[in-house]
Structures are given as structure tokens and as C-alpha cells.
C-alpha positions as CSV (number, residue, x, y, z in Angstrom):
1,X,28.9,14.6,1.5
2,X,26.0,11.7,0.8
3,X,22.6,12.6,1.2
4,X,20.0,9.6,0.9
5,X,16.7,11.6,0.2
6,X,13.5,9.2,1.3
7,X,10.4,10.7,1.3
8,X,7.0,9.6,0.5
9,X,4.1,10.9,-1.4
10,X,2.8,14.1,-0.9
11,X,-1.2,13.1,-1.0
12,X,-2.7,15.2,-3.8
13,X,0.2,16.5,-5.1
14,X,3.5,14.5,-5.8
15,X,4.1,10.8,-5.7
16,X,7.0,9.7,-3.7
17,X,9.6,9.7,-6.4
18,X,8.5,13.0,-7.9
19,X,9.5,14.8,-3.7
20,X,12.8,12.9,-3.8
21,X,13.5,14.6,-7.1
22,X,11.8,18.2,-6.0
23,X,14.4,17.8,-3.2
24,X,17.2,17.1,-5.0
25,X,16.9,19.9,-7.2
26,X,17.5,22.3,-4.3
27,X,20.7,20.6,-2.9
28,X,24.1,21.9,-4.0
29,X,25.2,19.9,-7.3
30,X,28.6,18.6,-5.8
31,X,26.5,16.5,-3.3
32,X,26.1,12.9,-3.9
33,X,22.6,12.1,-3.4
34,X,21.1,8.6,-3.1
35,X,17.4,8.7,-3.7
36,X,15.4,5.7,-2.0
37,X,11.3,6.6,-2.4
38,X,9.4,4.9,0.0
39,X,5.8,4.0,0.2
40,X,3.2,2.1,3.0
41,X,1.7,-0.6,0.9
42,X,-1.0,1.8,-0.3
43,X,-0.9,4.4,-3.3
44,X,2.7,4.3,-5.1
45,X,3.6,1.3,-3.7
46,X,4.7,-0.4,-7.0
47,X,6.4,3.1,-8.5
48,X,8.3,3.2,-5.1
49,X,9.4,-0.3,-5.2
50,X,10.3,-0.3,-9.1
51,X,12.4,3.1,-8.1
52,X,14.2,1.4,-5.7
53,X,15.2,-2.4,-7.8
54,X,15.4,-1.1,-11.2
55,X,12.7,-3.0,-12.0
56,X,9.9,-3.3,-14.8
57,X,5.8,-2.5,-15.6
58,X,4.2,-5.7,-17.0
59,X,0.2,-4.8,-18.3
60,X,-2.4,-7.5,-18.1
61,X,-5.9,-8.1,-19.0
62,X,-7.9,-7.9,-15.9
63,X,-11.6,-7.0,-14.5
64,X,-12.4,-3.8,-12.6
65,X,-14.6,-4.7,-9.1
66,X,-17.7,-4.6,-11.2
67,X,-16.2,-7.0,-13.4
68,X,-15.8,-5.1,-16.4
69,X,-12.7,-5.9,-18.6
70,X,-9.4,-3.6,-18.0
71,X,-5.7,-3.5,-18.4
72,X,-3.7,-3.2,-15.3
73,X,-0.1,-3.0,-14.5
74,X,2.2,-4.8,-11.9
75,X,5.9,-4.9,-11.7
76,X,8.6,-7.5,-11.8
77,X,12.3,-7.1,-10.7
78,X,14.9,-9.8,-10.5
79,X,16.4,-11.2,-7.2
80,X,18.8,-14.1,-7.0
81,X,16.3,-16.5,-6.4
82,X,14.1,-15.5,-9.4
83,X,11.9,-12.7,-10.2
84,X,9.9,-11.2,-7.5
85,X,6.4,-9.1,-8.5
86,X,5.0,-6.2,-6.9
87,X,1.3,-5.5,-7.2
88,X,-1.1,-2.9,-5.4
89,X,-4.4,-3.9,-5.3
90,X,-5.8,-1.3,-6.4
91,X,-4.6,-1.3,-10.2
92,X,-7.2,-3.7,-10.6
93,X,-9.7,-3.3,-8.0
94,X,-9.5,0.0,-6.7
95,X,-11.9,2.4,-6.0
96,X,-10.6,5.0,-8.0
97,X,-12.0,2.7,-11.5
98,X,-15.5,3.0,-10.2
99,X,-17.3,6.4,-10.3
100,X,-19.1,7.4,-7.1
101,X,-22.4,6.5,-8.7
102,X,-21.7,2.8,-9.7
103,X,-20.0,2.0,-6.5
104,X,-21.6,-0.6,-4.8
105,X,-19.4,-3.4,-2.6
106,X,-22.4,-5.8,-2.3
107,X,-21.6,-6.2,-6.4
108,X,-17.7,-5.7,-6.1
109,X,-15.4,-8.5,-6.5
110,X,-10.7,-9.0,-6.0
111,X,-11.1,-11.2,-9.2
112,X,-9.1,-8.9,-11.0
113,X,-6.3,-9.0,-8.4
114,X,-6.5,-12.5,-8.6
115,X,-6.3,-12.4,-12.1
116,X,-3.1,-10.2,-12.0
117,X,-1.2,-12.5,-8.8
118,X,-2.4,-15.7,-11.9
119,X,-0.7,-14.0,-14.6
120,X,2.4,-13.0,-12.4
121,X,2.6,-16.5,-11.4
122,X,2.3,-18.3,-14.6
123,X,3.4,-15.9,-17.3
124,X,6.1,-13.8,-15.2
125,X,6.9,-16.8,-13.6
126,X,7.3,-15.0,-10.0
127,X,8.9,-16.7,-7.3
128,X,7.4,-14.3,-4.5
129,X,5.0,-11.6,-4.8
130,X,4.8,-8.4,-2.5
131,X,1.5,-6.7,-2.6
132,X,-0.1,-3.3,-1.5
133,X,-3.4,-3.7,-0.6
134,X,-4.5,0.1,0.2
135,X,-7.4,1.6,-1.8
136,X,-9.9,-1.5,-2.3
137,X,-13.6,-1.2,-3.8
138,X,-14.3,-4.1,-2.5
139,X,-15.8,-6.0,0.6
140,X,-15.7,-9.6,-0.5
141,X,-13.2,-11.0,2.2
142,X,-10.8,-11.7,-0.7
143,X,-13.1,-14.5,-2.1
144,X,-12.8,-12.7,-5.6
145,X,-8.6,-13.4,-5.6
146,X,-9.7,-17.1,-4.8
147,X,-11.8,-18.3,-7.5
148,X,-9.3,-16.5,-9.9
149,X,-6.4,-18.3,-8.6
150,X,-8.9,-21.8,-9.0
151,X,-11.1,-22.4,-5.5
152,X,-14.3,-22.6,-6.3
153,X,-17.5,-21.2,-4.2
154,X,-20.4,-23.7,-4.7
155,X,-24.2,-23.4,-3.3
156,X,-26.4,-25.8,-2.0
157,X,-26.9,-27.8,-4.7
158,X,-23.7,-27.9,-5.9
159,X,-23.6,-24.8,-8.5
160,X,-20.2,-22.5,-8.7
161,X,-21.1,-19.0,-7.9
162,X,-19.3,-15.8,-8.8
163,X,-18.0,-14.6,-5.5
164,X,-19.5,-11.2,-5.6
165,X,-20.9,-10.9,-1.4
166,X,-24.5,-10.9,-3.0
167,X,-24.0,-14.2,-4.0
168,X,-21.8,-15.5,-1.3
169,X,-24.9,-15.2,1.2
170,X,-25.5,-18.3,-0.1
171,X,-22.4,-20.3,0.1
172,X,-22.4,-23.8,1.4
173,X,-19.4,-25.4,0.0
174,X,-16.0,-24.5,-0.8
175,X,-14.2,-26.3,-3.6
176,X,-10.4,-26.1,-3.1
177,X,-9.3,-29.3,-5.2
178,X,-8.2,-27.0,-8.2
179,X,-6.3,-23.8,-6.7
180,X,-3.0,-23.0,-8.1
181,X,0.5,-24.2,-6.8
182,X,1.3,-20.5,-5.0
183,X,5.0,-18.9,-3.9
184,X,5.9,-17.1,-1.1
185,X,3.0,-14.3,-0.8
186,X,4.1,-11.5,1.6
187,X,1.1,-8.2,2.1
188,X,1.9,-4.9,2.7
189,X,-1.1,-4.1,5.7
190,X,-0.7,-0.8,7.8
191,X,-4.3,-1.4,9.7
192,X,-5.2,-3.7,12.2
193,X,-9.1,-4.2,12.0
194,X,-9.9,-7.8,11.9
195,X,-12.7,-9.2,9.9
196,X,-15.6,-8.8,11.2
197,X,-17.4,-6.8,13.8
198,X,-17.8,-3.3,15.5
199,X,-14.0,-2.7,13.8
200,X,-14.2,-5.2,11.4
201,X,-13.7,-4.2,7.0
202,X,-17.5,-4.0,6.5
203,X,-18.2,-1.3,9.3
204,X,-15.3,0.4,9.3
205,X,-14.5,0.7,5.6
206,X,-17.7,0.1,4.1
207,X,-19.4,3.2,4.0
208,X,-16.2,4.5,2.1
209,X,-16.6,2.3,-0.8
210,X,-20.9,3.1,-0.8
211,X,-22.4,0.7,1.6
212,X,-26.0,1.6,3.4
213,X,-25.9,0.8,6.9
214,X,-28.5,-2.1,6.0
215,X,-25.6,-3.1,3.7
216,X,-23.1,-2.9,6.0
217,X,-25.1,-5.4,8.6
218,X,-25.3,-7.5,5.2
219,X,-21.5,-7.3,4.3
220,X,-20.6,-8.4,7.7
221,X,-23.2,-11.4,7.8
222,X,-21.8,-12.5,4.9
223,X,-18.1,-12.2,5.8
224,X,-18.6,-14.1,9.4
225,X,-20.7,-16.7,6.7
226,X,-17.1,-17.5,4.6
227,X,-15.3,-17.3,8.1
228,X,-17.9,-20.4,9.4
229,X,-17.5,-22.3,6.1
230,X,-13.8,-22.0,4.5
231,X,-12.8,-22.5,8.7
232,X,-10.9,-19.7,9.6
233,X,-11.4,-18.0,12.3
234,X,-8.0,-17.7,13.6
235,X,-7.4,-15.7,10.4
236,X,-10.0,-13.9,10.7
237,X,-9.1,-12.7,14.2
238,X,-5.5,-12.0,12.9
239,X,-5.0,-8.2,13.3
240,X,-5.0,-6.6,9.3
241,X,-7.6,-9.6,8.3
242,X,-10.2,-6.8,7.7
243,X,-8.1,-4.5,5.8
244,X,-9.0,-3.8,1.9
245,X,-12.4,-5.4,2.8
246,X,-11.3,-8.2,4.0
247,X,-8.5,-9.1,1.2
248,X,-6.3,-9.1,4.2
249,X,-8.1,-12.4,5.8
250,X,-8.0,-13.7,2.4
251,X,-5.0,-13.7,1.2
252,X,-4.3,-15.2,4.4
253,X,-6.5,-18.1,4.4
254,X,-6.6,-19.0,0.8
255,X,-3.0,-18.2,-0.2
256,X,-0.8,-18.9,2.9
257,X,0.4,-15.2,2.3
258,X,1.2,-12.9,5.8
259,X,1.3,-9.9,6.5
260,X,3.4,-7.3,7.6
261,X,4.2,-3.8,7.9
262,X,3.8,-1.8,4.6
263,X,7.0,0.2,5.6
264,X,8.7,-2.7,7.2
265,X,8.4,-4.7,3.7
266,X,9.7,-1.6,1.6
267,X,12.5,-1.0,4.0
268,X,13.7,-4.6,4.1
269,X,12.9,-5.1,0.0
270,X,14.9,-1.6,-0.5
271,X,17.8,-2.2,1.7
272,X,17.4,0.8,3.5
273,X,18.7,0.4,6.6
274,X,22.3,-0.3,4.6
275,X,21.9,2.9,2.6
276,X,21.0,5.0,5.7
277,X,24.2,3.6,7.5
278,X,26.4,4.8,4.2
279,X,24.6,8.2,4.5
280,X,25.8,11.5,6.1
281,X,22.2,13.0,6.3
282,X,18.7,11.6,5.6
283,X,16.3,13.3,4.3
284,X,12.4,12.2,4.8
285,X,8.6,13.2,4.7
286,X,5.3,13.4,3.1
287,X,2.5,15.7,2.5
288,X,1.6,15.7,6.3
289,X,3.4,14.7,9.5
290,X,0.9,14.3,11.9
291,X,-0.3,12.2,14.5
292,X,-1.0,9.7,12.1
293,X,2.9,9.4,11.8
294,X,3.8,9.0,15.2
295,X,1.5,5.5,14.4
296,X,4.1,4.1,12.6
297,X,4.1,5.6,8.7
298,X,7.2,5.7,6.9
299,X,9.0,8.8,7.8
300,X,8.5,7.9,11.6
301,X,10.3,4.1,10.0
302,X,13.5,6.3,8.7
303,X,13.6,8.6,11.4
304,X,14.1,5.5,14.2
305,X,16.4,3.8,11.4
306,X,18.5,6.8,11.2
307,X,19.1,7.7,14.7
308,X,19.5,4.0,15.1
309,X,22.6,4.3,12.8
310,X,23.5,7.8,14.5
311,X,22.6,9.7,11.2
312,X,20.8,13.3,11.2
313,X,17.7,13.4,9.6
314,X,15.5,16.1,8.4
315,X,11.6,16.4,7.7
316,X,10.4,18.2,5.1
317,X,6.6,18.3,4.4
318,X,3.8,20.3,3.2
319,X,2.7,20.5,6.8
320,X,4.4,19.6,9.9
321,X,2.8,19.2,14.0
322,X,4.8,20.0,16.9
323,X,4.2,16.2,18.5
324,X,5.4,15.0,14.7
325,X,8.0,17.5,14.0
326,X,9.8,16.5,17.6
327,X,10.4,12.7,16.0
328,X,13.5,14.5,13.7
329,X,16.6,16.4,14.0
330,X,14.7,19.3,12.1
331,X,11.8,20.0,10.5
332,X,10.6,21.8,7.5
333,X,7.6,23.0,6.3
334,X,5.5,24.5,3.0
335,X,3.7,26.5,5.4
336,X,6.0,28.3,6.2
337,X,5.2,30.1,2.3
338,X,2.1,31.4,3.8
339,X,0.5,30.7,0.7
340,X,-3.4,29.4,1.0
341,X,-3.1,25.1,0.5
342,X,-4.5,25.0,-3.0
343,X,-1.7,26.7,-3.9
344,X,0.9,25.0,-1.6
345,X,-0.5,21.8,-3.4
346,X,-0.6,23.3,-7.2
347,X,3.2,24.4,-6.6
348,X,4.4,21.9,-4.3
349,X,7.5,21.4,-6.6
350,X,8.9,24.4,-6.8
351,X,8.5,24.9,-3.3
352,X,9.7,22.0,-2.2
353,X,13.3,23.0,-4.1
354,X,13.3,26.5,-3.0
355,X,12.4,25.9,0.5
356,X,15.1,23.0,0.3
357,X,17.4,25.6,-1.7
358,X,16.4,28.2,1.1
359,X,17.8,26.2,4.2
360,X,21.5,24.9,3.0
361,X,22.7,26.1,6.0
362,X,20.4,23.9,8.1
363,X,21.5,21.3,6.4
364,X,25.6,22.0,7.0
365,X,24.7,22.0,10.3
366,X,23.6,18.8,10.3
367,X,26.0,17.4,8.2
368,X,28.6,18.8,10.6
369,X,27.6,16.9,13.7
């Protein structure tokens, strides 16, 4: 029997390779097990992608969203065409680098993104680059990831700015002349907010990352400001532009990338519909399947690939709802303990293998069909 275990994280408690393996420790040792992690674009996204290529961490000097100097990581696996880097935006610009006190997107910057997708250019020599762009500090419509990859944001009179939003209130010019020869770009982007506006990244996302609602009116001036002068409103009406504070419009408008389904991009760059169709029984889920699952997440993305193929697949999560649970063959749940959550999350890998351990003959069942 082959089982191809493909979960994703478990928020707060285990990272999407860490479930596969909590799994795997239940099942009975004579079963082949395939284990294929899977991630949205946000959190985990380059762990899961290295899991699944046999690929490589590469560190580089970068700055934080307040600009101060750090060392981030990216990863690199080879295709036939040449090597291919993964990035998350967030190992250089997240919010988790800036404690609650200093955050403050007016300030915040993508030029250390930009400086990782420069070095994985000209040092790894990458001939496509996939990147996650969940978890931003930011809110400076990817203008950050431009002047590090060579555009240049220039005021009235001519002088280059650092392309912090504060600052780009008073763009007048845009300097492309000197950007970088790019590859093939693809972005892993699960929301579709455009730009700017009542949905757009400033008012939506915003107040997450520390902005005042006076700031947030600023954010978004300033946003439909770089829309007017780089000339892009068509990408900045694209659904996704006004995801991780706008880095979704501009990575679209200053380097060709597009975007597309975190899952969808995983799944294709994985090749997991070919290793559900060798499978006898899939095995998904995540911390919680909700009604944020039936929108699309990844174990919604196996479950339709695996009845597509005509392959069972089970659920198994740290909380499972009815209108959720109904998208799988079966469903399991940590709940089902009855412990309080703190301790569901604390132990969440022991009881992933016991309840795992605890069901074999669920899982003969649905082998057997």
C-alpha cells in the first residue's frame, strides 16, 4: 500500500513537514509512504518547496523593513533549465523582524526582498524565481524591490529618494534606464484585494502592520500616487495587486512577474497531481479546516486533485467543521482528545501519531475501496 501524506502547517504548532512526519509515525512500518508538504505562498513556503526538490538554503545580506542590516535565507533547487529560487517575502521583510513597538509601514520598505531576488539573480544565477509573499511589514506597493533591483524614484527636482511611502508622497519621476535584466518571476498570491481603495493593501492590511487610520488615508494616497506616475493602473486593478502591501502590484509592474495561486504553484512545482495518481490513499490537512478552506487553501487543492484521480483522502487536523470536513472521504480531529487547545497545540505531535496510530482501521477501509 502507498500512502502520499500532504499536509500543511499546523499555525502555532508544526510546520508542514514536521505534520507529514507526526503522521507518518503512526502508520504501520510496512507502508510505503510518500511525503509531499505543501504550503500557500505564505509561512513555510520555502521549507515546503525545498522538501519537495531536494533543494538548498542560500543566506544573504539583506535589510529588515526598517532598513536595518540582516541575514536572510532563500532556496535554490535545480531544474533542467537551470536553477530555480524560492523566496518568501517575509525572510527579509516580514513583520515578525519588527517588534510591535517599532512597527510603522509609513517607514517600511521590500528593499530587502529586492536585495534577496538581486542576489538570486546574479550570484545564484536563477533562471526563474517563485516567491511567497504572505506576512509583509510593509505598505510601499513594492517600490522597495524596485530601486533594489535598479529603478530609481526621483523628486521634483531630480533627487533619488529612498522609497520608504513617506518619501514617495513626493515622487515625480520614475527612472527605469538602469533596472536589471529579470527571468521569469512567478508570485505565490492567495488574496484578491487590489491596490487601492475601500479593499485595497493600505485599508485592509494596514492596521495589521501599525497604521493609524490618518495613516492609512496617507498609505493609500500615496499608493494611487505611484499608480498615476509609474502608469499602471491595469496592474493595479489586477485582483492580488494589494496583497503584502501592495508587493503584489509591484512585482507586477516593475518585474513582469504574475501571479497565481499559492497552492496552484506548489502543486504544479511539486508534481503532485502525478504523485496523487501513484497513491492508494492521500492524506491532507492543517491546523484548522474551516470555512477558510472551502476558499480554496491547500487541503481543499488535494482533496479535488484526489477525487479527481479517484483516490480516498483523509483529513486530519487540529480542528475540523462540518461544512469543511464534508470536502473528504473522512475526517479526523485533535479535538476529539478533549484536551483544552493550549495543550492540543503544546502536544500536537504526539497526538497527531496516536490519533493517526488510533484509526488504522479507518484507514483499511479506505484503502480497500
Amino acid at each position: 500500500m502507498k500512502l502520499l501524506l500532504a499536509c500543511d502547517k499546523f499555525k502555532g504548532s508544526l510546520s508542514a513537514v514536521e505534520a507529514c512526519e507526526a503522521i507518518r509515525a503512526g502508520l504501520p512500518p510496512e507502508w510505503t509512504v510518500d511525503i509531499c508538504p505543501i504550503a500557500d505562498g505564505g509561512e513555510g513556503f520555502i521549507e515546503t518547496m525545498l522538501a519537495g526538490t531536494g533543494g538548498e538554503l542560500v543566506s544573504a545580506a539583506a535589510s529588515d523593513a526598517l532598513g536595518r542590516p540582516v541575514v536572510a535565507s532563500y532556496g535554490i533547487y535545480r531544474s533542467p533549465e537551470g536553477p530555480v529560487a524560492i523566496l518568501e517575502m517575509s525572510a527579509a521583510s516580514g513583520l515578525w523582524r519588527i517588534a510591535p513597538e517599532d512597527r510603522n509601514p509609513c517607514a517600511s520598505s521590500t528593499l530587502g526582498t529586492g536585495q534577496l531576488i538581486r542576489h538570486a539573480i546574479e550570484v545564484s544565477q536563477a533562471v526563474r524565481l517563485l516567491i511567497g509573499i504572505g506576512g509583509s511589514a510593509t505598505n510601499d506597493g513594492g517600490a522597495g524591490i524596485a530601486a533594489a533591483l535598479g529603478v530609481r524614484f526621483l523628486d521634483e527636482k531630480g533627487w533619488e529618494m529612498p522609497p520608504v511611502p513617506e518619501n514617495l508622497s513626493f515622487l515625480h519621476y520614475l527612472d527605469e534606464s538602469r533596472r536589471i535584466d529579470l527571468p521569469e518571476i512567478i508570485v505565490a498570491c492567495d488574496v484578491d484585494n487590489p491596490l487601492t481603495g475601500p479593499r485595497g493593501a493600505s485599508a485592509v492590511f494596514g492596521p495589521q502592520k501599525g497604521a493609524s487610520p490618518e495613516e492609512v488615508a496617507f498609505l493609500d494616497a500615496t499608493l494611487t500616487r505611484l499608480v498615476a506616475i509609474s502608469g499602471a493602473q491595469l496592474e493595479a486593478d489586477t485582483p492580488g495587486a494589494g496583497a503584502a502591501g501592495g508587493l503584489g502590484f509591484g512585482l507586477m509592474r516593475f518585474a513582469g512577474a504574475k501571479l497565481v495561486s499559492g497552492f496552484d504553484l506548489v502543486a504544479e512545482a511539486l508534481g503532485l497531481a502525478e504523485r496523487i495518481a501513484a497513491a492508494d490513499l492521500v492524506i491532507t490537512g492543517e491546523g484548522s479546516l474551516d470555512f477558510q478552506t472551502l476558499g480554496g487553501k491547500g487541503p481543499a487543492g488535494v482533496a479535488a486533485m484526489a477525487k479527481a484521480a479517484g483516490v480516498p483522502v483523509l483529513a486530519v487536523a487540529g480542528r475540523v467543521e462540518d461544512s469543511a470536513g464534508a470536502l473528504f472521504d473522512a475526517a479526523l480531529s485533535l479535538e476529539s482528545f478533549g484536551l483544552p487547545l493550549a495543550d492540543s497545540i503544546a502536544r500536537a505531535p504526539e497526538l497527531l501519531t496516536r490519533l493517526v496510530a488510533g484509526h488504522e482501521g479507518l484507514l483499511r477501509g479506505l484503502l480497500a475501496r
